[in-house]
Backbone of each chain as ProteinMPNN parsed JSONL, in Angstrom:
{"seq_chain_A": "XXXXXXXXXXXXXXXXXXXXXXXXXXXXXXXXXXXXXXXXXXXXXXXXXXXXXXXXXXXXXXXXXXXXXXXXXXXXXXXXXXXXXXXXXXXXXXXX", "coords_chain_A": {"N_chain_A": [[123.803, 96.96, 106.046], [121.776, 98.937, 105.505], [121.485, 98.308, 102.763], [120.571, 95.882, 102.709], [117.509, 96.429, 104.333], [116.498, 98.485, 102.159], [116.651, 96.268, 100.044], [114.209, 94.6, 100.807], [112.344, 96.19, 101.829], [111.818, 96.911, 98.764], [110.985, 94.173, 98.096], [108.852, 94.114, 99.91], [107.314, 95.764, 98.411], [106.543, 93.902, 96.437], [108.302, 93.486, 94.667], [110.994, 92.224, 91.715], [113.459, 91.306, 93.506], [117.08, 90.915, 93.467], [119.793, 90.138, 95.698], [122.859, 90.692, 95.668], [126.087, 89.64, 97.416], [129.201, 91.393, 97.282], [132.715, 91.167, 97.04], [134.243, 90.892, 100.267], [132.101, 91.191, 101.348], [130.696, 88.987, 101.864], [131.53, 87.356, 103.95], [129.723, 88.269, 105.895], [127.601, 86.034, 106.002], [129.035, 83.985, 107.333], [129.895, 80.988, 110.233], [129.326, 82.074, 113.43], [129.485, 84.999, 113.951], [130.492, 87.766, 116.009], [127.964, 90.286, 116.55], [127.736, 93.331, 118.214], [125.396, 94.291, 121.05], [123.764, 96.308, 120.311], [123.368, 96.639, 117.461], [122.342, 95.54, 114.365], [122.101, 91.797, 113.383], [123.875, 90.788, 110.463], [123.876, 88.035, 108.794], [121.991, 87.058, 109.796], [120.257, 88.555, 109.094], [120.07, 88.428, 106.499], [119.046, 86.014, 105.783], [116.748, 86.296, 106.943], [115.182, 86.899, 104.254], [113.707, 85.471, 102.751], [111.009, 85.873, 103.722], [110.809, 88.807, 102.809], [109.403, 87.521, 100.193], [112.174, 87.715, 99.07], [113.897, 85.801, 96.815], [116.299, 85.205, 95.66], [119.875, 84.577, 96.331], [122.666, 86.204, 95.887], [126.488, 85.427, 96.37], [129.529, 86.277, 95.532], [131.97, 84.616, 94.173], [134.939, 85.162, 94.473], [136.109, 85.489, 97.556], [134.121, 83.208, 99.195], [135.325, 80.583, 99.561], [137.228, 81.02, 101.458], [135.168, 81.071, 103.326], [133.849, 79.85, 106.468], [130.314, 78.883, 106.008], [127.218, 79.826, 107.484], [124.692, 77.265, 108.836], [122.13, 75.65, 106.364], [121.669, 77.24, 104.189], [120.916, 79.103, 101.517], [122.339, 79.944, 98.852], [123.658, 81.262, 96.022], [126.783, 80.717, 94.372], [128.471, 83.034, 92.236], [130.66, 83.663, 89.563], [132.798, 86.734, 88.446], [131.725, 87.235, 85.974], [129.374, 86.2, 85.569], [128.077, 87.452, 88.003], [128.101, 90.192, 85.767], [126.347, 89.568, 84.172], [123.816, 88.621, 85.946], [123.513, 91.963, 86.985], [123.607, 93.007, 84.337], [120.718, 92.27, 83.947], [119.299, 93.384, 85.594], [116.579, 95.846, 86.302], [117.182, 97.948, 87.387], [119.811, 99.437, 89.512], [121.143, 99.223, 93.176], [123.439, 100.24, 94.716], [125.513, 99.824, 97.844]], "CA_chain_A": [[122.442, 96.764, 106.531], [121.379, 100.029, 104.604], [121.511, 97.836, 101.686], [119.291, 94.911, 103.138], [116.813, 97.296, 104.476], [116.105, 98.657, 100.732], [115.725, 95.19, 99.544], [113.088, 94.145, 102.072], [111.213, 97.378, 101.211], [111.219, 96.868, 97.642], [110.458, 92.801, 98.45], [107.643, 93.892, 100.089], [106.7, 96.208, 97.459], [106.063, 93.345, 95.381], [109.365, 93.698, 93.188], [111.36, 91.072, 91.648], [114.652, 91.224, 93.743], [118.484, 89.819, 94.029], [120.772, 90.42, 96.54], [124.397, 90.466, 95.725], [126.857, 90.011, 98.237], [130.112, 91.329, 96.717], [133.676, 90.927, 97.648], [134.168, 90.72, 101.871], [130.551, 91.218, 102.037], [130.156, 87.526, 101.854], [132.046, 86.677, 105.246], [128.767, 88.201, 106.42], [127.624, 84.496, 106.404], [130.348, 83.184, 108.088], [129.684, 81.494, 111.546], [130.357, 82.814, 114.942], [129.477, 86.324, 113.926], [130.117, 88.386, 117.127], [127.889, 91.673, 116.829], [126.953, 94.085, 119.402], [123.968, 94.044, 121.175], [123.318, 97.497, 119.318], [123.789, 96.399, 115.98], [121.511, 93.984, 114.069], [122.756, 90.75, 112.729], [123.356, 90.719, 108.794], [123.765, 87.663, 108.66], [120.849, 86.246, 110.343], [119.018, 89.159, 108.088], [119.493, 87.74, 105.235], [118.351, 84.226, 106.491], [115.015, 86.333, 106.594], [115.215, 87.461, 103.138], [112.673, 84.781, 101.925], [109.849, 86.18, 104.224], [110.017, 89.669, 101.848], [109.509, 87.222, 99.122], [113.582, 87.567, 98.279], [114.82, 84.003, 96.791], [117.634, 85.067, 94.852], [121.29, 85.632, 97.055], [123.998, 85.713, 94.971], [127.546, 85.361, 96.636], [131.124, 86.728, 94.793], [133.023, 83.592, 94.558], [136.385, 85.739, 95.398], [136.199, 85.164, 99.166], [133.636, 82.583, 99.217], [136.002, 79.492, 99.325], [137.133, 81.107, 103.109], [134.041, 81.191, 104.527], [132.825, 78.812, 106.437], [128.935, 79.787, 106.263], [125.936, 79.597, 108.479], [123.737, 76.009, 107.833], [120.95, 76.075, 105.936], [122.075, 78.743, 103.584], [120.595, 79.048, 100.01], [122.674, 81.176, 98.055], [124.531, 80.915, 94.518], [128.163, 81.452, 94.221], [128.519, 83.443, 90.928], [132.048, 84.843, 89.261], [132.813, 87.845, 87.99], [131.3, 87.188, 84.831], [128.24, 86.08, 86.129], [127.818, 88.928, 88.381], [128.234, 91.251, 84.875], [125.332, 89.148, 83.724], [122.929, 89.54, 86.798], [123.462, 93.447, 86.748], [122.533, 93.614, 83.089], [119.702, 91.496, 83.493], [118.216, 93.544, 86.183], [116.332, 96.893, 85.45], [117.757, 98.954, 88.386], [120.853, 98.453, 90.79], [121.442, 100.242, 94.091], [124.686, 100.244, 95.306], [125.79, 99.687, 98.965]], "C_chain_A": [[121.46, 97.694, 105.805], [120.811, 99.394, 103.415], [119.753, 97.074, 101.703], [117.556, 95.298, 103.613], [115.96, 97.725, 102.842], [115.666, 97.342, 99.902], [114.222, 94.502, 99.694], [112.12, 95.154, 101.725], [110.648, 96.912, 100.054], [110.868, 95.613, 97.557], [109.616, 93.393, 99.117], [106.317, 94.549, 99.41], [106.516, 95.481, 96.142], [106.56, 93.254, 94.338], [110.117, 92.379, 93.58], [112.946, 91.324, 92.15], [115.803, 90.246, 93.923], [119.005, 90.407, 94.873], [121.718, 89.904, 95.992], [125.37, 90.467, 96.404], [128.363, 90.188, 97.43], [131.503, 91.253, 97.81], [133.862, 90.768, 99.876], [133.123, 90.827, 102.103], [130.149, 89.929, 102.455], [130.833, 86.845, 103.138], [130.823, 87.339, 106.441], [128.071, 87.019, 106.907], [128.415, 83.376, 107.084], [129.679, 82.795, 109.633], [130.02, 82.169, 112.629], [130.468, 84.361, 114.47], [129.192, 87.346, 115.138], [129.055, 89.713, 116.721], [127.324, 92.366, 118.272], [125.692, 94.071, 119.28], [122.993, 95.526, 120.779], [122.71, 97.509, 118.297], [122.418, 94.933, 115.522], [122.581, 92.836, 112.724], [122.605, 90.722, 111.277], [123.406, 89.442, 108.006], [122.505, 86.672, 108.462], [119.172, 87.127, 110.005], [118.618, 88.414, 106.616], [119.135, 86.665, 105.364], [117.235, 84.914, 106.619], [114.449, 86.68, 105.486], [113.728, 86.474, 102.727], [111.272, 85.146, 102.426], [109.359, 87.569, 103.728], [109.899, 88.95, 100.701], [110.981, 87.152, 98.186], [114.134, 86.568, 98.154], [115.993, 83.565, 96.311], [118.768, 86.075, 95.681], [121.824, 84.733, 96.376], [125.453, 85.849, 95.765], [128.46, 85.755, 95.471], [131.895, 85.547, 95.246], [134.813, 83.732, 95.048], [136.778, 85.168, 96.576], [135.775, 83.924, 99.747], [134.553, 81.048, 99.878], [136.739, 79.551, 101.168], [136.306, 81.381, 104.068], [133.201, 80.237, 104.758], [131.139, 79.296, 106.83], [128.345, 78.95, 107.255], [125.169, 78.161, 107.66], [122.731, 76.18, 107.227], [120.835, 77.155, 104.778], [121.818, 78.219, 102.247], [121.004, 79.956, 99.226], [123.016, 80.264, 96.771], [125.729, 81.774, 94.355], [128.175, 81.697, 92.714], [130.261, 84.089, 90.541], [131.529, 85.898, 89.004], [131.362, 87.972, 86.738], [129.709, 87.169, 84.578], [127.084, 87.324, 86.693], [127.493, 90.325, 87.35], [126.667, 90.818, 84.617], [124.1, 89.426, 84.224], [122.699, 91.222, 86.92], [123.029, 93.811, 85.612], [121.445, 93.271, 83.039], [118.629, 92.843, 84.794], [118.03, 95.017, 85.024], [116.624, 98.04, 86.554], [118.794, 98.218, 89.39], [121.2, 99.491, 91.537], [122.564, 99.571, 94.984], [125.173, 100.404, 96.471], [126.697, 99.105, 100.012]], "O_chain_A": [[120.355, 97.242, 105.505], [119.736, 99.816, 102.987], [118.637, 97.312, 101.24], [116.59, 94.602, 103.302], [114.885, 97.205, 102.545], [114.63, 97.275, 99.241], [113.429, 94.052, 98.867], [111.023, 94.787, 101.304], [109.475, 96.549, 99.963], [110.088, 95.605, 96.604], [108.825, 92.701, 98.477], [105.115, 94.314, 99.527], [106.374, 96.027, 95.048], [105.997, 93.046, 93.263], [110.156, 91.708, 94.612], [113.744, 91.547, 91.239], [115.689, 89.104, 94.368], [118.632, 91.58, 94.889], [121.671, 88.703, 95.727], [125.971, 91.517, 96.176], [128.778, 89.151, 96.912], [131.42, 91.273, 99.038], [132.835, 90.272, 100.34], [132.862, 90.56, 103.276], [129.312, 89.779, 103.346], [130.585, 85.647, 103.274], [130.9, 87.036, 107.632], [127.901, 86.897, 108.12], [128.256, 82.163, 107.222], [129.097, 83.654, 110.296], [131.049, 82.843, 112.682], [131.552, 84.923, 114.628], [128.057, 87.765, 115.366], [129.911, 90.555, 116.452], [126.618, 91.854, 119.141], [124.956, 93.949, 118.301], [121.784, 95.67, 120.964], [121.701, 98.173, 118.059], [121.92, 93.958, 116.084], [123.319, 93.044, 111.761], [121.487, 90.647, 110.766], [123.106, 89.452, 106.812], [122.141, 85.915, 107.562], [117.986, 86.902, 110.246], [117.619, 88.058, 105.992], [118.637, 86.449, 104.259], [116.3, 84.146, 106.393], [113.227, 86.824, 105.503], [112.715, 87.096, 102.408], [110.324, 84.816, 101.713], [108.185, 87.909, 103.874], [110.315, 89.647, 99.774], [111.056, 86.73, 97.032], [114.87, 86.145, 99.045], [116.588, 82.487, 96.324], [118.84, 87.297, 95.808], [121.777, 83.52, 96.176], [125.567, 87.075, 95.736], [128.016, 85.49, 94.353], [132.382, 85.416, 96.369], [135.587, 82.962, 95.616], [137.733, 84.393, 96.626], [136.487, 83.363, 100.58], [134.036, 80.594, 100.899], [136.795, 78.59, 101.934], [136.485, 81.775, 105.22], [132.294, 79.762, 104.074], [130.861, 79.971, 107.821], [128.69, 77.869, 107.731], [125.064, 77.966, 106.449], [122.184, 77.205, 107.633], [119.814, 77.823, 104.621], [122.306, 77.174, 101.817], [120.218, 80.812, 98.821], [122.782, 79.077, 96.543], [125.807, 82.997, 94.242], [127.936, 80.766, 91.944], [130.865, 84.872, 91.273], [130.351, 86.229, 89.137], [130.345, 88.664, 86.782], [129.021, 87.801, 83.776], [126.041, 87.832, 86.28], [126.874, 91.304, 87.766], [125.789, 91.653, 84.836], [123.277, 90.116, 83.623], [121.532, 91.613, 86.935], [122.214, 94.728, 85.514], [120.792, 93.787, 82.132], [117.414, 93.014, 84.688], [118.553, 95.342, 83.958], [116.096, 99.129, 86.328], [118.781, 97.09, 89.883], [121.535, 100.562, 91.032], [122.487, 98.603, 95.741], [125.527, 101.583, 96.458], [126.48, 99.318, 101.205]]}, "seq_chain_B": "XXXXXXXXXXXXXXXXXXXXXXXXXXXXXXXXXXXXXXXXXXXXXXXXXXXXXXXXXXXXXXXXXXXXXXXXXXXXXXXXXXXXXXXXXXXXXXXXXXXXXXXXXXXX", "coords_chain_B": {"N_chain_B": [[114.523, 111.097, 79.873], [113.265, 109.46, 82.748], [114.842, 109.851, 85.981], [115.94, 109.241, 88.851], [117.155, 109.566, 91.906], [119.525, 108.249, 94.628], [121.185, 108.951, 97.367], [123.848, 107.849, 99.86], [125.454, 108.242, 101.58], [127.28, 110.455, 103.948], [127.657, 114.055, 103.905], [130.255, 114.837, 105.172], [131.437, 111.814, 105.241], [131.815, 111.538, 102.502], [132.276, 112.335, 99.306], [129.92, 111.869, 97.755], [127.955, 113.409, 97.991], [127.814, 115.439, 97.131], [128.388, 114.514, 94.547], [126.542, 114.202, 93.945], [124.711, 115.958, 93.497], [126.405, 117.385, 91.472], [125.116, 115.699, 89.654], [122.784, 116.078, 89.678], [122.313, 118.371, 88.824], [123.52, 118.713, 85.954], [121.959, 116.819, 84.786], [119.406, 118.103, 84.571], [120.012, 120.33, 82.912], [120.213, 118.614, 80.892], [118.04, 118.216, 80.15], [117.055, 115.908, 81.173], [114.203, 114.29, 83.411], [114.209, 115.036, 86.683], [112.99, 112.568, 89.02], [112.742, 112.239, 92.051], [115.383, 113.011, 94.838], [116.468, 110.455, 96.846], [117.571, 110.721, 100.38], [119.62, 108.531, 102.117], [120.276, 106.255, 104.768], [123.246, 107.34, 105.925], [122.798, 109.709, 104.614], [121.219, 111.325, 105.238], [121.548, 113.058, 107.397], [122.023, 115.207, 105.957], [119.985, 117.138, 106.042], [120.513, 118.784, 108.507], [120.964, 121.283, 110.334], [123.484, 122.63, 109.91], [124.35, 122.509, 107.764], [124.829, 123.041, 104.716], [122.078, 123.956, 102.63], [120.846, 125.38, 100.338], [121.982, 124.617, 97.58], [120.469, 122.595, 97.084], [118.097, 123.121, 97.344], [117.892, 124.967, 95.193], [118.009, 122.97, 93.066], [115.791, 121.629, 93.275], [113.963, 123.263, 93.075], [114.249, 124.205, 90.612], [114.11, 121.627, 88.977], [111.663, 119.941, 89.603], [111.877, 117.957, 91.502], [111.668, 115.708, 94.2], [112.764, 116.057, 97.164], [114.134, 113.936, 99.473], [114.239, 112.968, 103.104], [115.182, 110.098, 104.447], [113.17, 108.604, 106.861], [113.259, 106.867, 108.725], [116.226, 107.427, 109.322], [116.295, 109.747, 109.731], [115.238, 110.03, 112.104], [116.844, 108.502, 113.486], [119.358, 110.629, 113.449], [117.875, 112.911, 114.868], [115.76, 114.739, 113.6], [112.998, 115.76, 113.568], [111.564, 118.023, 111.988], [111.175, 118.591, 108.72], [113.662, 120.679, 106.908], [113.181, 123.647, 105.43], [111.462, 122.726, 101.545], [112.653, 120.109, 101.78], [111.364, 116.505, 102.751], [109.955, 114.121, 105.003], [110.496, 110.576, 104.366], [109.74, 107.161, 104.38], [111.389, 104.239, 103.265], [109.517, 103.497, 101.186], [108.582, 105.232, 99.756], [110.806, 105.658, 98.023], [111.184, 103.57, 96.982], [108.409, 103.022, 95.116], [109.103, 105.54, 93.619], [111.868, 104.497, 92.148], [109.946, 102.792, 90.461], [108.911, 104.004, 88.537], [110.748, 105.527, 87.364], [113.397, 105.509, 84.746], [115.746, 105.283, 85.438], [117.794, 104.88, 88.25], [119.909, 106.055, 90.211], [122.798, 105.299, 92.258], [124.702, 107.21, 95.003], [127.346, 106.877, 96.85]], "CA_chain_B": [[114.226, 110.017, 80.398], [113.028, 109.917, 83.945], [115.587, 109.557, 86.866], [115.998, 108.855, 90.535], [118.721, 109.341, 92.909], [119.773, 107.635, 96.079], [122.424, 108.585, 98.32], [123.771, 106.858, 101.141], [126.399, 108.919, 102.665], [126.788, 112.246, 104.43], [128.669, 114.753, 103.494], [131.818, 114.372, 105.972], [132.033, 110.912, 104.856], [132.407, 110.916, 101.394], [131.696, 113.416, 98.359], [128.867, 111.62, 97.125], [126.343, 113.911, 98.231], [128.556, 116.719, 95.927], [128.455, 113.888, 93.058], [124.727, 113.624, 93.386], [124.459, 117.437, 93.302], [126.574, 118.103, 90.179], [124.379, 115.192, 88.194], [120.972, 116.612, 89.445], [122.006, 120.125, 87.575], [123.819, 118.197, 84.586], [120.458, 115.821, 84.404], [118.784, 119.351, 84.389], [120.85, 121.294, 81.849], [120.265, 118.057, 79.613], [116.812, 118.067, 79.951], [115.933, 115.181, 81.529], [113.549, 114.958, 84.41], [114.767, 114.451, 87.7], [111.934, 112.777, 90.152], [112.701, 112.326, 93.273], [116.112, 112.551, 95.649], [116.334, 109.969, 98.75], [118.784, 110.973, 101.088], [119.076, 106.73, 103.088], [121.365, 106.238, 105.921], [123.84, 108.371, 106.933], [123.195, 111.273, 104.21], [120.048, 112.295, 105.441], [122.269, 114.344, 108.197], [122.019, 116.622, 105.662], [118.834, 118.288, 106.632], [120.613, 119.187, 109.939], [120.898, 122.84, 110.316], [124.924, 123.113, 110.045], [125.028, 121.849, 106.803], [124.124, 123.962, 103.365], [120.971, 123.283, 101.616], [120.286, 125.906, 99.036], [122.191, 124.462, 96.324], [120.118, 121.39, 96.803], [116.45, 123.56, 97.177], [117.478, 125.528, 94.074], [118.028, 122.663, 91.717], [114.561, 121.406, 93.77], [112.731, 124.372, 92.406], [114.516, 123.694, 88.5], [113.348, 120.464, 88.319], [110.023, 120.378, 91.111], [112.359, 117.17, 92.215], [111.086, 115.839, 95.621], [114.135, 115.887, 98.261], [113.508, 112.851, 100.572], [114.948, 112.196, 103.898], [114.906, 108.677, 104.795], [112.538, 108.672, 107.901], [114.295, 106.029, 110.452], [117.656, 107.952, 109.387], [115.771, 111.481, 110.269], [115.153, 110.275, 113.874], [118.581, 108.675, 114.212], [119.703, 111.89, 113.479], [116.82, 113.573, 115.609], [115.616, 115.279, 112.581], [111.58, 115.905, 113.639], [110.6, 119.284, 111.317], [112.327, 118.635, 107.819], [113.751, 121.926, 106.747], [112.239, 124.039, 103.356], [112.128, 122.253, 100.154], [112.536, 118.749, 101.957], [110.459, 116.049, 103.085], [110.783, 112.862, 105.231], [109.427, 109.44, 104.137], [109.921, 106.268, 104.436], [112.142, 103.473, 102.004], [108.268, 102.64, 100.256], [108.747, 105.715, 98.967], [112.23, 105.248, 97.057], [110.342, 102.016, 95.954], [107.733, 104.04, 94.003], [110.101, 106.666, 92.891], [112.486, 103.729, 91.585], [109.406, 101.981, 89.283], [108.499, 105.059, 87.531], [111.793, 105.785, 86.906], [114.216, 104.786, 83.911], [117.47, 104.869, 85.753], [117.738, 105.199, 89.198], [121.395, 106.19, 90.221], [122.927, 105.696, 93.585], [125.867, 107.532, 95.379], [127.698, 106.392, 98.127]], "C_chain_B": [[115.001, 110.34, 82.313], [114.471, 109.388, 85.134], [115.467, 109.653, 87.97], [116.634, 108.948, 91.154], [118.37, 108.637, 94.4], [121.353, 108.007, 96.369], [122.495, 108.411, 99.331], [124.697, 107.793, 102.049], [126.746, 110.183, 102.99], [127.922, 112.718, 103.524], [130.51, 114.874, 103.941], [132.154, 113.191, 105.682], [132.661, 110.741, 103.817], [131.813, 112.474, 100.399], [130.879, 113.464, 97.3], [127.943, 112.477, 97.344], [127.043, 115.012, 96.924], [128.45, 116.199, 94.497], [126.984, 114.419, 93.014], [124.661, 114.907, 93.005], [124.761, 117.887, 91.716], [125.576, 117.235, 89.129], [123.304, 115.425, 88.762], [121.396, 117.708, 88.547], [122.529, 119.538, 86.509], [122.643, 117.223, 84.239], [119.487, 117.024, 84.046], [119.095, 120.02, 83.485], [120.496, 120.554, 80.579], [118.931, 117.881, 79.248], [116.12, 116.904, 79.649], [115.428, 115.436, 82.774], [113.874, 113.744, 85.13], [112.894, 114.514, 89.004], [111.823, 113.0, 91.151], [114.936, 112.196, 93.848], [116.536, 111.926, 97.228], [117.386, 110.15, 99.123], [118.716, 109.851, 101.913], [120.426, 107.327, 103.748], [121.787, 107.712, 106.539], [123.574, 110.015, 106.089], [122.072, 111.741, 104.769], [120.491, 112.929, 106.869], [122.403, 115.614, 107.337], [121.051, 117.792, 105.36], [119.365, 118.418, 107.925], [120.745, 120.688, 109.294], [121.973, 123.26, 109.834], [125.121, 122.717, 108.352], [124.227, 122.772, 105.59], [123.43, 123.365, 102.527], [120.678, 124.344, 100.483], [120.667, 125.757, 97.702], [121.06, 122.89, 96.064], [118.345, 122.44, 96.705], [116.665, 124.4, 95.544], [117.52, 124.176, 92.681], [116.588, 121.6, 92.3], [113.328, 121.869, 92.976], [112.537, 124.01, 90.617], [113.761, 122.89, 88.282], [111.951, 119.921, 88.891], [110.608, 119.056, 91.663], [111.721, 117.093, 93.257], [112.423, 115.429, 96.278], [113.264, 115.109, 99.335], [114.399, 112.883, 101.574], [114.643, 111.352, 104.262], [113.958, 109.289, 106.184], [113.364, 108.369, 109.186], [115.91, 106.772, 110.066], [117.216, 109.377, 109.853], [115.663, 111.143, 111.87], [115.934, 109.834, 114.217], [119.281, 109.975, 114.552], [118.631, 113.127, 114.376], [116.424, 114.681, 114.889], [113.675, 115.025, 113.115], [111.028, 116.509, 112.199], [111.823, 119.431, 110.081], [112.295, 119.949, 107.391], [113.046, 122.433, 104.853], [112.715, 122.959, 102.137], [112.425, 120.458, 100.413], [111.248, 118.125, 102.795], [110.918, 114.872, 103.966], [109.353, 112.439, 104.885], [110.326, 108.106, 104.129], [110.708, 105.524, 102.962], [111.135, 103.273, 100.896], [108.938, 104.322, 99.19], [110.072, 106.31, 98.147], [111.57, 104.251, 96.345], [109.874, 102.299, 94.598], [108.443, 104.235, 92.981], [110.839, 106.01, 91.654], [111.246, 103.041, 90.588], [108.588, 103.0, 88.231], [109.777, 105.472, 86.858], [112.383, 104.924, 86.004], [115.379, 104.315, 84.387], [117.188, 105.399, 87.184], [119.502, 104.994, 89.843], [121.547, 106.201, 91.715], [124.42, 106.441, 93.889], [125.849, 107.427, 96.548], [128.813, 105.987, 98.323]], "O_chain_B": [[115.996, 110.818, 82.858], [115.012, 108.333, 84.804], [114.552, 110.437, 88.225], [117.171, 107.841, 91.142], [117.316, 108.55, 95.031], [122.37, 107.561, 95.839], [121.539, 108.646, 100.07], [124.469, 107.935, 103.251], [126.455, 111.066, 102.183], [128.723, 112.153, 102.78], [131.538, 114.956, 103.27], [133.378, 113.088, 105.768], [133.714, 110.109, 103.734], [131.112, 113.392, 100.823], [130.792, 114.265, 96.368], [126.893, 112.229, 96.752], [126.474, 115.141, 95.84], [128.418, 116.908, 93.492], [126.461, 114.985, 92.055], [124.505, 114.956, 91.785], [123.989, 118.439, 90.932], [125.219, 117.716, 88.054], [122.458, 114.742, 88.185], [120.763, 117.898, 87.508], [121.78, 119.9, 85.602], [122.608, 116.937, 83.042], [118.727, 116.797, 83.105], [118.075, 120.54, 83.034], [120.399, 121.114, 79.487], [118.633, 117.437, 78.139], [115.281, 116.609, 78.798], [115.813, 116.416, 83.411], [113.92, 112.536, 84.901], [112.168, 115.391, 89.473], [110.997, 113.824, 91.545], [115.675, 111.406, 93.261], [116.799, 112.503, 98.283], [118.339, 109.839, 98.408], [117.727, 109.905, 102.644], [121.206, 108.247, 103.503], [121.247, 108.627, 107.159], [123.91, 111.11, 106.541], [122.051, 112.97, 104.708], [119.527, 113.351, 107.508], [122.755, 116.726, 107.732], [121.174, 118.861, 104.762], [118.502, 118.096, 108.742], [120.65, 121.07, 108.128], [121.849, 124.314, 109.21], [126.265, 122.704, 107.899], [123.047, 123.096, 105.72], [123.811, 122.468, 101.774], [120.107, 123.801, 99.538], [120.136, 126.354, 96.765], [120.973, 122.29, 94.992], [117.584, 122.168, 95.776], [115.703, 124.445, 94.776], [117.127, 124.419, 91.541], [116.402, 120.66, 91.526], [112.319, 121.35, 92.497], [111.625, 123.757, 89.829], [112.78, 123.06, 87.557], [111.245, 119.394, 88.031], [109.837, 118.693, 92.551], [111.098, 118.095, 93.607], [113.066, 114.471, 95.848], [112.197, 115.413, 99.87], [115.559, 112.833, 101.166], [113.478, 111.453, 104.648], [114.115, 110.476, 106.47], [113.856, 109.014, 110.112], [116.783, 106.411, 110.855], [118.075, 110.068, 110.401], [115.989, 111.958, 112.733], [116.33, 110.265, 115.299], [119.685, 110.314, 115.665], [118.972, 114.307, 114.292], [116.681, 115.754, 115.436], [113.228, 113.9, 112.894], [110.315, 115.879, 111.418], [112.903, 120.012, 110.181], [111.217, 120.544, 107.385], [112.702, 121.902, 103.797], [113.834, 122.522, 101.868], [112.423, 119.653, 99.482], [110.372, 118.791, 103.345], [112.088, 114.509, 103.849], [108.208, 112.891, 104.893], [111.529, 108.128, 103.872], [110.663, 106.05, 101.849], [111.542, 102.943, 99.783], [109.592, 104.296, 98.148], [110.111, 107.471, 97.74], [111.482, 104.226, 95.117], [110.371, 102.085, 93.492], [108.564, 103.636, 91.913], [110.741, 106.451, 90.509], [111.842, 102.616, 89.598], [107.812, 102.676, 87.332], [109.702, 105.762, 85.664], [112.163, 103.719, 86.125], [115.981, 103.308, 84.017], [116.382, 106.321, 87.31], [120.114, 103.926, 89.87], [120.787, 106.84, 92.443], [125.298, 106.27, 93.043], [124.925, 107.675, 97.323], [129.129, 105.561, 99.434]]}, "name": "protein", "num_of_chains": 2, "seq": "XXXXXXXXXXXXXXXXXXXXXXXXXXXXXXXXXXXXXXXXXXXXXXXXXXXXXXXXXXXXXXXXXXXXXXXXXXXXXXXXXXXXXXXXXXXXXXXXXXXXXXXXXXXXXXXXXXXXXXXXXXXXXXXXXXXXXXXXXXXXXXXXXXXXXXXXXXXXXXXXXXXXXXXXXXXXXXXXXXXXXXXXXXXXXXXXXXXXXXXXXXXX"}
């Protein structure tokens, strides 16, 4: 959530962001996500991603293939390779 | 060429805050300039009282670095009156920090 948080900042600071969900991160989207009523939903965060202006979620096709996701969901499953590609392309990456 | 840090995790969790430490004074020694360090999440427990800050205010002073504690992680931690040499602020300002900067490094 740490992560998502920092995106949303710098999406509202008017920067050009991706989100990457890497390995098990991506069963974040999965339905039927119990969390506590503590806790905020990360799923149903990034489903607000497009309201800081964030249009690009990238998925890790690793896991991907066992998760059944949430409807409505606009991501892009990327490999490895892919993933190398997005990281060089940006001009900063914060790790989380 | 300018730099940035971010770390995410305290000190009892992990020994990123010790990484970040040795590459602020090796970013210093090499003579580049270090702008700002945000302490996000859980490291910014390390403006509590119990925990040792003067290796982090002296390489503060070296480089005039700004030591950040995340804000909403300062009042999780019930962190009001940040101690010498630090500051709290908000994620905007990591934002900043990060588009002036060449490299912005995280540990965590």
């Amino acid at each position: 959530m740490a992560g998502l948080d920092a995106a949303m900042a710098a999406g509202a600071f008017g920067q050009d962001v991706s989100v990457l969900l890497r390995g098990t991160a991506v069963f974040e989207f999965a339905k039927g996500q119990c969390v506590p009523a503590t806790e905020r939903h990360v799923g149903k965060t990034l489903a607000s991603l497009p309201f800081y202006d964030i249009e690009s979620v990238y998925v890790d096709d690793t896991y991907w293939s066992q998760v059944n996701p949430i409807d409505d969901l606009d991501v892009t499953v990327i490999c490895p390779a892919g993933m190398g590609e997005l990281i060089a392309a940006a001009d900063h990456v914060l790790s989380f | 060429m300018k730099f940035s840090l971010v770390v995410v995790t305290s000190p009892e969790e992990s020994r990123a805050c010790h990484r970040a430490l040795r590459f602020a004074a090796a970013l210093n020694e090499a003579g580049h300039e270090l702008q700002q360090v945000f302490f996000y999440a859980n490291s910014a427990s390390i403006g509590l009282s119990h925990h040792e800050h003067t290796d982090w205010q002296n390489i503060a002073q070296a480089t005039q670095a700004e030591l950040i504690l995340c804000s909403a992680s300062a009042e999780h931690f019930g962190l009001e009156i940040p101690i010498a040499g630090f500051s709290i602020a908000g994620l905007g300002a990591m934002v900043e920090a990060g588009l002036s900067a060449d490299r912005v490094v995280t540990f965590g």
